[in-house]
MARDOKE-723481 format. One record per residue (C-alpha): residue number from 1; residue in one letter; x, y, z. Coordinates in steps of 0.05 Angstrom, whole numbers, plus 5000, padded with zeros to 4 digits. Layout:
PT    nr   rest   east   north     up
PT   NUM      A      X       Y      Z
...
//
This chain:
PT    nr   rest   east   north     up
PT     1      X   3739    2719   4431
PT     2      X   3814    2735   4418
PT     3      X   3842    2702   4351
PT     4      X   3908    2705   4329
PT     5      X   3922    2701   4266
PT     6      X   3999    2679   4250
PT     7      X   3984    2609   4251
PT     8      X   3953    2612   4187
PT     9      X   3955    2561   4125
PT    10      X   4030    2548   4118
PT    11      X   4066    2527   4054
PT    12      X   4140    2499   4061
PT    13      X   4200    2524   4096
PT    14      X   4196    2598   4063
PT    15      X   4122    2606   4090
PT    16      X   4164    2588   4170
PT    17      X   4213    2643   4153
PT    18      X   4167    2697   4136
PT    19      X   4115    2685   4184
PT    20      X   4183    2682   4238
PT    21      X   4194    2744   4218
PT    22      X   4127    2784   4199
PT    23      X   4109    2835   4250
PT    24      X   4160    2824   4309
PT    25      X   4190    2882   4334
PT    26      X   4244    2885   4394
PT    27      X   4202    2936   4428
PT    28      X   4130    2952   4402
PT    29      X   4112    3023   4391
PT    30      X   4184    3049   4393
PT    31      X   4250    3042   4361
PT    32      X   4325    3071   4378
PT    33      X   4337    3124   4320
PT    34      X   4414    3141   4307
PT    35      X   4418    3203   4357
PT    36      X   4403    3150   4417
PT    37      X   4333    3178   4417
PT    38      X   4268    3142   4413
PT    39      X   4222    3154   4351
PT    40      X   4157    3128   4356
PT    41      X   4141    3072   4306
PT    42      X   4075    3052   4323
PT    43      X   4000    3083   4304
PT    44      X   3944    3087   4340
PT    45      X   3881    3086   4302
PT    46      X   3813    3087   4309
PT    47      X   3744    3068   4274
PT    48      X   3677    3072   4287
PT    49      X   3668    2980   4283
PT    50      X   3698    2929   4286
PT    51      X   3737    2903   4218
PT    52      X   3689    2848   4211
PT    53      X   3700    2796   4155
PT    54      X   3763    2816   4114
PT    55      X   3758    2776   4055
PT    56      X   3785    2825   3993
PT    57      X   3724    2784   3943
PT    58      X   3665    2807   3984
PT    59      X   3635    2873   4013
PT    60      X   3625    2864   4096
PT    61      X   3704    2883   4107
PT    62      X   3735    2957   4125
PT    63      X   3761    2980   4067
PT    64      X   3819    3014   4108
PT    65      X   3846    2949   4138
PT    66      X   3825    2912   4062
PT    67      X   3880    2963   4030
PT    68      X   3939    2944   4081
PT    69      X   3926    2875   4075
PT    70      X   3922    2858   4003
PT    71      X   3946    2885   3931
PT    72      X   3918    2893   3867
PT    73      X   3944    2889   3803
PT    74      X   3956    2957   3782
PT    75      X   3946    3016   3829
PT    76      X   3905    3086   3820
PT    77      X   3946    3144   3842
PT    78      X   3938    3223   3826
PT    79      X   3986    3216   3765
PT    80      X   3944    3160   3739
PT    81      X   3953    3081   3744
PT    82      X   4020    3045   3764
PT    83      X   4042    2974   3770
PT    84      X   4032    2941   3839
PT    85      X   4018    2863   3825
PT    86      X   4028    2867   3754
PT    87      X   4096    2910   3731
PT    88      X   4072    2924   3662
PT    89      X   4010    2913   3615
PT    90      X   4002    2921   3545
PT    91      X   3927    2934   3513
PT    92      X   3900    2895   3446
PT    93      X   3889    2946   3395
PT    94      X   3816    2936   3396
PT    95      X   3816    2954   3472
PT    96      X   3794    2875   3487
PT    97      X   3856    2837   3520
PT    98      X   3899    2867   3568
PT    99      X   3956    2823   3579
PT   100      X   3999    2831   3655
PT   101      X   4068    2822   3661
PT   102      X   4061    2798   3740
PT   103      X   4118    2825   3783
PT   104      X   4174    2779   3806
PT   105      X   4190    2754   3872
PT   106      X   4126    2770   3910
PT   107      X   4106    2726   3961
PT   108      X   4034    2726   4012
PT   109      X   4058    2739   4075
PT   110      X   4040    2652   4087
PT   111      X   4106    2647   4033
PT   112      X   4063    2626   3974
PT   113      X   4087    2650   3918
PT   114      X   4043    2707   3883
PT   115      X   4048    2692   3807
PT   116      X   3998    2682   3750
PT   117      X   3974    2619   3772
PT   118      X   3964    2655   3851
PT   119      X   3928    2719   3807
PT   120      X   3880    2663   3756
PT   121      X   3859    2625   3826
PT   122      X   3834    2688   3852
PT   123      X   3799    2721   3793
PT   124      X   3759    2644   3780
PT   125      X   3741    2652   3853
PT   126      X   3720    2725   3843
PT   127      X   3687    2701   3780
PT   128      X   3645    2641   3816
PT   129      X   3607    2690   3850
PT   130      X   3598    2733   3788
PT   131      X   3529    2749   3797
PT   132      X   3548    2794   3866
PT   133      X   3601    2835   3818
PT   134      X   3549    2852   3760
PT   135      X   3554    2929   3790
PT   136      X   3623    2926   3751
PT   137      X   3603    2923   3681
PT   138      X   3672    2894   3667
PT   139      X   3644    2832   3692
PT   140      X   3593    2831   3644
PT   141      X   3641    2837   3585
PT   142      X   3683    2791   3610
PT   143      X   3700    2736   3567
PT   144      X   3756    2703   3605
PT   145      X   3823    2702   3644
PT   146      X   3882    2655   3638
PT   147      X   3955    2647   3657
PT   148      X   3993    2632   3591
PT   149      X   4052    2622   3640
PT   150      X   4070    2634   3710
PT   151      X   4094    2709   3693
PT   152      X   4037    2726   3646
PT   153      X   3967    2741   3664
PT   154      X   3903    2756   3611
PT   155      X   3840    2790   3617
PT   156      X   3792    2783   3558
PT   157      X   3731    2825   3541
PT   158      X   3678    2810   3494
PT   159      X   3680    2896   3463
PT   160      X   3735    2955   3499
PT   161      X   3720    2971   3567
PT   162      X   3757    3044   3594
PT   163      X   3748    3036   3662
PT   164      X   3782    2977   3662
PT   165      X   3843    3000   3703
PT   166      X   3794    3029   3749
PT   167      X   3762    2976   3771
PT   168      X   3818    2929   3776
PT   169      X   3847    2975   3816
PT   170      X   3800    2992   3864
PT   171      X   3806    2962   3935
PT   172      X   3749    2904   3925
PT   173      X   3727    2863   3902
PT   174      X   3802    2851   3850
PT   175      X   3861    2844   3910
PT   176      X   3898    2784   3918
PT   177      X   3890    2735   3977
PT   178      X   3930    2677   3988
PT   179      X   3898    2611   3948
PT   180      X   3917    2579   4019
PT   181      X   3866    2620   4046
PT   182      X   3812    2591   4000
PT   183      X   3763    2544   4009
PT   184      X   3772    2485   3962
PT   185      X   3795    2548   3916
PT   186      X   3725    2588   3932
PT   187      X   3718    2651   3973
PT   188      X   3646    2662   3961
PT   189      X   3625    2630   4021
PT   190      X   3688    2650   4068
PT   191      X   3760    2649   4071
PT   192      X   3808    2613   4128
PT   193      X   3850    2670   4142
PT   194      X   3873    2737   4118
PT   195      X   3932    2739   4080
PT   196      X   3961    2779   4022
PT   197      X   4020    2811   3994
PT   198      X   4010    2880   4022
PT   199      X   4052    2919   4071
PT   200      X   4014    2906   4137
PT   201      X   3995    2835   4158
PT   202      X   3934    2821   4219
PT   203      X   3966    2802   4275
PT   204      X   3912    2794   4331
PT   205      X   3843    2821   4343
PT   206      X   3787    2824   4391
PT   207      X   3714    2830   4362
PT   208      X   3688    2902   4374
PT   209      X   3755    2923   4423
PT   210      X   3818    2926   4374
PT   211      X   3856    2896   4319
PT   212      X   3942    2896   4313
PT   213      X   3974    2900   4251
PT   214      X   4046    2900   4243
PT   215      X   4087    2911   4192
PT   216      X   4098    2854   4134
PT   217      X   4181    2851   4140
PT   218      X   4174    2810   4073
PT   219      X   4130    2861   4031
PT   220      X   4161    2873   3956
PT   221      X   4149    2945   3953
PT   222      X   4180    3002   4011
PT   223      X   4169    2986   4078
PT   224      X   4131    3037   4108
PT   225      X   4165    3071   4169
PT   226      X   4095    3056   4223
PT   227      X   4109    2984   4244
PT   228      X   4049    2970   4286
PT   229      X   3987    3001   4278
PT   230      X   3935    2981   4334
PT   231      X   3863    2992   4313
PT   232      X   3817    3010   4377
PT   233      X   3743    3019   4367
PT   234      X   3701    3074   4384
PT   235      X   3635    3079   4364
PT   236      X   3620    3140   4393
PT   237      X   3641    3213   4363
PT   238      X   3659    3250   4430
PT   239      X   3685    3197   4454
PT   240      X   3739    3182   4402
PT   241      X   3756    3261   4405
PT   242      X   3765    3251   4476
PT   243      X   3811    3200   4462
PT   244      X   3853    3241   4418
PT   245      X   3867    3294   4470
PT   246      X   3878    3248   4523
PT   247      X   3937    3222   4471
PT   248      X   3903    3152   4475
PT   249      X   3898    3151   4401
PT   250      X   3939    3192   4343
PT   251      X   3901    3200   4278
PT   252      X   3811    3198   4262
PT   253      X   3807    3187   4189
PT   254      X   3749    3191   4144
PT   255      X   3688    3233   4130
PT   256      X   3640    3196   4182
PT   257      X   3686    3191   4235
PT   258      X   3691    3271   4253
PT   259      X   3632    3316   4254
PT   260      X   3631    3398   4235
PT   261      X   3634    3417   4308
PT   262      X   3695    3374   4319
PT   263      X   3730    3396   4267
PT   264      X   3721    3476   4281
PT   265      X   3743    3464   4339
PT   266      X   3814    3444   4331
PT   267      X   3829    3483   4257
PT   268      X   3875    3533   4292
PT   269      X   3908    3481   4347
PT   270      X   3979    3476   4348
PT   271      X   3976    3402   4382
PT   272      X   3927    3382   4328
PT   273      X   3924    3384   4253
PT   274      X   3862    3385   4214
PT   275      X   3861    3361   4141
PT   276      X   3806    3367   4081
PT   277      X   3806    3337   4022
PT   278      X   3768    3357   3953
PT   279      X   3702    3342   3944
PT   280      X   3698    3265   3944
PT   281      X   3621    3252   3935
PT   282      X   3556    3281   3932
PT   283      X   3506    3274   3994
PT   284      X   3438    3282   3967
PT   285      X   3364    3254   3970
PT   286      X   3336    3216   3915
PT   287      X   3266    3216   3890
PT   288      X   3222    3160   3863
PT   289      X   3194    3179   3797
PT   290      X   3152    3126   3811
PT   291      X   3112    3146   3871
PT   292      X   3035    3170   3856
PT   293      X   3047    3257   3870
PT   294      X   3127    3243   3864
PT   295      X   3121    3219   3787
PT   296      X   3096    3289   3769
PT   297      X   3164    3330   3752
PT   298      X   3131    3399   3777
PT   299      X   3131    3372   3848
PT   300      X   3202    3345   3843
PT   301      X   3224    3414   3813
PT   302      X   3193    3442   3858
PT   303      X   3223    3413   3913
PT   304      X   3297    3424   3884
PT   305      X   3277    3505   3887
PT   306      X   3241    3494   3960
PT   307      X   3311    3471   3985
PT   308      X   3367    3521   4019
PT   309      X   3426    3472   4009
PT   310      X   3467    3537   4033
PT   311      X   3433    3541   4094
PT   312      X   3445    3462   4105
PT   313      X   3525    3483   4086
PT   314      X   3527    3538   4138
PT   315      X   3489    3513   4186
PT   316      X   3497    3443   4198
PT   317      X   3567    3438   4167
PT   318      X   3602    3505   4177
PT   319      X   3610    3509   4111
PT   320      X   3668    3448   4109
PT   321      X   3612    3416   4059
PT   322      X   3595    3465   4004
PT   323      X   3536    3470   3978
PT   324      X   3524    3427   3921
PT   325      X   3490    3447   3855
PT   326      X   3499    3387   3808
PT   327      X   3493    3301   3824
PT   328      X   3570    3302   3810
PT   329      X   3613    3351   3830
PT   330      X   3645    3392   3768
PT   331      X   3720    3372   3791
PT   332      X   3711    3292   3773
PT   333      X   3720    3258   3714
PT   334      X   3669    3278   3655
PT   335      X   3626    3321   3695
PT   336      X   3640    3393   3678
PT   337      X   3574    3397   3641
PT   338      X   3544    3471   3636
PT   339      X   3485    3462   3676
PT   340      X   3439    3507   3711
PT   341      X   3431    3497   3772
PT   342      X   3366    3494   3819
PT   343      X   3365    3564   3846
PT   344      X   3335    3568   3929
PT   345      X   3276    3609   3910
PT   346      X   3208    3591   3960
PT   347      X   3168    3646   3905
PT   348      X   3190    3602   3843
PT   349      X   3173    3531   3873
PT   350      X   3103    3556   3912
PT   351      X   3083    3583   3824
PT   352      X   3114    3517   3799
PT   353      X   3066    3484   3844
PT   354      X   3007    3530   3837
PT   355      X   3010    3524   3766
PT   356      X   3014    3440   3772
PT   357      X   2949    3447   3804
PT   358      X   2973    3443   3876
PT   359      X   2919    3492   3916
PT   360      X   2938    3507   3987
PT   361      X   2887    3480   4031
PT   362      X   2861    3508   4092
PT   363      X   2904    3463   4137
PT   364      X   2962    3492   4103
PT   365      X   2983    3437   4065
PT   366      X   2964    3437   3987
PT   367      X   2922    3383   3956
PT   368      X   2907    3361   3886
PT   369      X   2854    3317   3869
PT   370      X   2832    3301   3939
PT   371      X   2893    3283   3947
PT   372      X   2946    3324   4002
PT   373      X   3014    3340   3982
PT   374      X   3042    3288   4041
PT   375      X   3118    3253   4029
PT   376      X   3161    3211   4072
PT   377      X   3230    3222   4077
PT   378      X   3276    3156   4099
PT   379      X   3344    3167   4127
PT   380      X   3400    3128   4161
PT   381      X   3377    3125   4235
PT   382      X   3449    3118   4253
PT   383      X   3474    3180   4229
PT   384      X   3453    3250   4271
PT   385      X   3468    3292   4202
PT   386      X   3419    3260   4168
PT   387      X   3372    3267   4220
PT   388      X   3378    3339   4227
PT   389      X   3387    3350   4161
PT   390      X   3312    3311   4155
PT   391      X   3286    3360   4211
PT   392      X   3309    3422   4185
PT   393      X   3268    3401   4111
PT   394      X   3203    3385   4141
PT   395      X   3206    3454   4169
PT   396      X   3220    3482   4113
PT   397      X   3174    3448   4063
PT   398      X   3118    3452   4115
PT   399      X   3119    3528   4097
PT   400      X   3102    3515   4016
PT   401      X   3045    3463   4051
PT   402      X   3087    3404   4032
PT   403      X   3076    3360   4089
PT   404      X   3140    3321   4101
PT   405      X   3137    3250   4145
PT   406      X   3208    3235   4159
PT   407      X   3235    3167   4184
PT   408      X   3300    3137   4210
PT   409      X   3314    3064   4203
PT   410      X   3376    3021   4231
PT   411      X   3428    3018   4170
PT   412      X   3414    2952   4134
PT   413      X   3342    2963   4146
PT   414      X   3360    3027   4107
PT   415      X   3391    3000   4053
PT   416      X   3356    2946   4043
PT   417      X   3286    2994   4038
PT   418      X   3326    3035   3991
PT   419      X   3348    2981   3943
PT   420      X   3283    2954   3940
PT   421      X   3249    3022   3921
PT   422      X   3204    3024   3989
PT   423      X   3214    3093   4000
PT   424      X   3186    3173   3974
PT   425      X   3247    3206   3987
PT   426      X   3306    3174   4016
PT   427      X   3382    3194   4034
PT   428      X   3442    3181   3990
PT   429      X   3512    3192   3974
PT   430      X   3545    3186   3908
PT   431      X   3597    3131   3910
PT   432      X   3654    3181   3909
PT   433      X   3729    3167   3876
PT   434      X   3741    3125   3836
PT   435      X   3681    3096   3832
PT   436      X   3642    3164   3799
PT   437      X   3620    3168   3756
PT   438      X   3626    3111   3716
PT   439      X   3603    3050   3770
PT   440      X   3554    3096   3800
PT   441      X   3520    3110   3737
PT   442      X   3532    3044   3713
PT   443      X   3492    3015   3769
PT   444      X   3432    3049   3755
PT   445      X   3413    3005   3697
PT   446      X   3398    2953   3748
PT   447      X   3364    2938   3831
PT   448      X   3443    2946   3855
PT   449      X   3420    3004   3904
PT   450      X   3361    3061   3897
PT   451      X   3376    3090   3841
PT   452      X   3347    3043   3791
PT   453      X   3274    3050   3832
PT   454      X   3274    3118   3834
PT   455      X   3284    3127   3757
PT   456      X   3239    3080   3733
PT   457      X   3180    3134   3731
PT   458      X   3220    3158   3674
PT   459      X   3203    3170   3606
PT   460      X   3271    3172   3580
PT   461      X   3297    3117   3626
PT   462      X   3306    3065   3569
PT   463      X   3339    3119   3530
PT   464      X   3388    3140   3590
PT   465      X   3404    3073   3598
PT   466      X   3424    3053   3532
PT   467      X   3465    3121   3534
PT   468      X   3510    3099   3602
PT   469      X   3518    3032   3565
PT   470      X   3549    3069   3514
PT   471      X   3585    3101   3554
PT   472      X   3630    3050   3582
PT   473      X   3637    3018   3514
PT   474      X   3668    3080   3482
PT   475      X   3735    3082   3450
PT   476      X   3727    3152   3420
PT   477      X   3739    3207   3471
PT   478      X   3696    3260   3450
PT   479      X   3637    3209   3440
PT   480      X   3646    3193   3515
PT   481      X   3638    3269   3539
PT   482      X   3578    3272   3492
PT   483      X   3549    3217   3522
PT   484      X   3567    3238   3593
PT   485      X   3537    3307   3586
PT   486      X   3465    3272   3556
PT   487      X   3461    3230   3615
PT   488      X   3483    3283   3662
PT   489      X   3438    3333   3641
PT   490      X   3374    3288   3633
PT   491      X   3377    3266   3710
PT   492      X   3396    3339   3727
PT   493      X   3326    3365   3678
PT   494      X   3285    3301   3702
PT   495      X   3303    3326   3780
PT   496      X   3312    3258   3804
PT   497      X   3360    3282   3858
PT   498      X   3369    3335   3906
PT   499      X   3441    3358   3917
PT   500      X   3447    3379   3983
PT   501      X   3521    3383   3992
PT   502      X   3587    3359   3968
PT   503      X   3628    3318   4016
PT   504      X   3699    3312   4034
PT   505      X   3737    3263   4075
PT   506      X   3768    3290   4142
PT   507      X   3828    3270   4187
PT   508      X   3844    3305   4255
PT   509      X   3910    3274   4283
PT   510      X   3959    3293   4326
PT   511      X   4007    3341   4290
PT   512      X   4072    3295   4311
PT   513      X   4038    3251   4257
PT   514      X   4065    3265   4186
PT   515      X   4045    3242   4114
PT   516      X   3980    3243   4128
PT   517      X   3948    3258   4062
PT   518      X   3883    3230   4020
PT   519      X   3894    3178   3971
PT   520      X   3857    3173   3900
PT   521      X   3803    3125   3930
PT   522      X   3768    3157   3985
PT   523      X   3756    3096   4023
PT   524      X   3834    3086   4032
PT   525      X   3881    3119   4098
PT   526      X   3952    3114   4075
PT   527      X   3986    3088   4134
PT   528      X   4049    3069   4089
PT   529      X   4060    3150   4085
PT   530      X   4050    3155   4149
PT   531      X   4110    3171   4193
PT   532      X   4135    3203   4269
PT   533      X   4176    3261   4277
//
């Protein structure tokens, strides 16, 4: 069904005005430029779904359309963090309170205005439903926020946080709605519409066909020079290339939306423009220690030498992934940490077998016990890498007489198997930037996704533990590497995960299309760059 969404909550004469004047153009998707020409002004984009439920407090929402819509209250950009909601801060000097000087004169696109009292309202709704935020271990140090006035904004912690900035600066679950949008001041349960203070407002939408947004002619900060950017969905890969050289669409952004084939294919066009960014995560498969023949570390070390993650690189990627060595790549924060990597070697992981006590049997599979070296393998049932990625792994162990089962279930079905720790060997991704490593690591002290499962089997998993909460507690800069690296290299030694390869987001656009570029938070396309020759 077709919703429009400028009849939302309204507050006085000045919510009239700006909603008047939010999004109109005098001609959509062009504009007269000073030489009498016409530059185009509006972007077609495209995603895989629909943008679902867009409330900036819970998890169900694009992230893409999330980061047009709202603001937070400081912002994470390659030079490190700079005012968006909040102009200033100052830090106590035990690294408890941090104290925002909220910017002036910044209204939701409904015309409320956004000051402390607008920020408070949101963080008690964000803190109602605490117990969905525990991932962010700020929320477990939090002692409390208030608004001292309508300029000043406090966040207090029970002992020094440094990630702080991080998280309140990451797209969810810490951007600002409008409190007209609550309901009776809650957004745990839903919101009535989808307003915020950021440069793009949601103009219209049809589930699983489109959604318009148009520029917010009343956002504080520049307005960006793309005043409509229509939103068509595509759930299929050629199709959405097809698309693009029809000139239907303009710009696919983000590292599921393009495969390796599509992207070779258009690195030396003229018409298109193919951009990579650094490593942002780490696709790999994750083993539970806990699992009867998966708890002994020979068979997991074994396995890390048993797989050719340059093969997987060259083969199934074209080498746009590289192969991947370490959990974390070396280029973010904390993780150069000397160690030695898992060298592809079938000799070395058929002797670390033989010596575990793993005889091959005359089926050619090894046994133990009675018992036959036999795993399963989960993956995402929705995405073809994964799949081939399974294939070409049961081939490969099949030749050391590891038996591999491998299974693809529906995406929630996935996750959900994952998180509960119903799975031998399953599929992941690190979280990527910003959220590595500190929230990735911090969630495996607790059932947030597979991780915590998987490491249970542990001996040192109570010691690892303590270490990441350490970690984030740090004030002392040198104690934090220290920490890091002990963390770091007990996973790597334990051989809880398999690094397969290291991922990168994509974007293949036409090359009229300029500013296109990859922001700090992978999750993030940076339409307010974006611009039309």
């Amino acid at each position: 069904m077709k919703r429009k969404l400028l009849s939302a909550v309204l507050s006085g004469a000045l919510a009239l005005t700006c909603l008047a004047s939010c999004g109109q153009t005098s001609d959509p998707g062009q504009t007269t430029s000073g030489t009498g020409e016409e530059a185009k002004n509006e972007l077609v984009f495209v995603n895989y779904r629909d943008i679902r439920d867009l409330n900036p407090h819970l998890y169900a929402g694009e992230m893409y359309a999330q980061s047009i819509l709202y603001d937070t209250l400081v912002s994470i950009t390659d030079d490190g963090y700079k005012g968006c909601l909040a102009e200033s801060w100052t830090i106590s000097e035990d690294g408890c309170i941090y104290t925002f000087n909220i910017r002036d004169n910044v209204y939701f696109s409904d015309g409320t205005l956004c000051d402390a009292n607008a920020i408070l309202a949101n963080f008690n709704a964000i803190i109602e439903n605490k117990e969905r935020h525990t991932w962010l271990e700020m929320m477990n140090l939090l002692v409390g926020v208030s608004a001292p006035d309508s300029d000043t904004f406090v966040i207090e912690l029970s002992e020094p946080y440094y990630p702080m900035l991080t998280e309140l600066g990451c797209i969810r679950p810490f951007a600002m709605i409008s409190p007209n949008c609550m309901i009776n001041g809650s957004t745990k349960d839903g919101v009535e519409g989808y307003i915020g203070t950021g440069p793009y407002v949601l103009t219209d939408f049809v589930t699983d066909e489109y959604a318009v947004f148009e520029r917010n002619e009343n956002y504080w900060g520049e307005a960006p020079a793309i005043e409509k950017i229509t939103v068509k969905v595509i759930p299929d890969n050629q199709t959405r290339i097809m698309a693009l050289k029809k000139g239907e669409i303009d710009l696919i952004f983000g590292k599921n939306m393009l495969d390796a084939d599509a992207i070779s294919q258009y690195v030396d066009s003229d018409q298109f423009t193919v951009s990579l960014s650094e490593p942002t995560s780490t696709r790999h498969i994750v083993l539970n220690t806990t699992h009867e023949i998966l708890g002994d570390k020979a068979v997991r070390q074994a396995l890390q030498h048993a797989t050719n993650r340059e093969a997987i690189s060259e083969g199934i990627f074209y080498g746009l992934e590289q192969p991947a060595d370490t959990l974390y790549a070396t280029s973010v924060p904390y993780c150069d940490v000397d160690l030695e990597p898992y060298a592809y070697d079938t000799a070395v992981a058929g002797q670390v077998l033989d010596e575990a006590g793993w005889v091959m049997g005359s089926d050619g599979i090894r046994e133990k016990d009675g018992k036959k070296l036999e795993l399963d393998l989960l993956y995402n049932s929705d995405s073809v890498t994964e799949k081939t990625i399974s294939e070409y792994l049961q081939s490969e162990y099949q030749k050391l007489g590891i038996s591999l089962n491998i299974h693809g279930e529906e995406e929630q079905s996935y996750r959900d198997n994952m998180k509960a720790g119903n799975f031998d060997m399953v599929f992941n991704i690190c979280w990527g930037m910003p959220y590595d490593p500190q929230s990735s690591l911090a969630a495996m002290r607790a059932p947030v996704y597979g991780d915590y499962a998987a490491q249970l089997g542990l001996e040192d998993k109570a010691e690892i533990d303590q270490a990441i909460t350490d970690i984030l507690t740090s004030t002392d800069e040198t104690e934090r590497q220290e920490l890091y690296t002990f963390v770091l290299t007990r996973l790597h030694e334990d051989a809880v995960y398999i690094p397969l390869t290291y991922e990168c987001n994509k974007a293949l656009y036409t090359s009229e299309l300029q500013g296109v570029h990859f922001g700090s938070d992978q999750y993030d396309v940076p339409f307010a760059d974006m611009y039309f020759e």
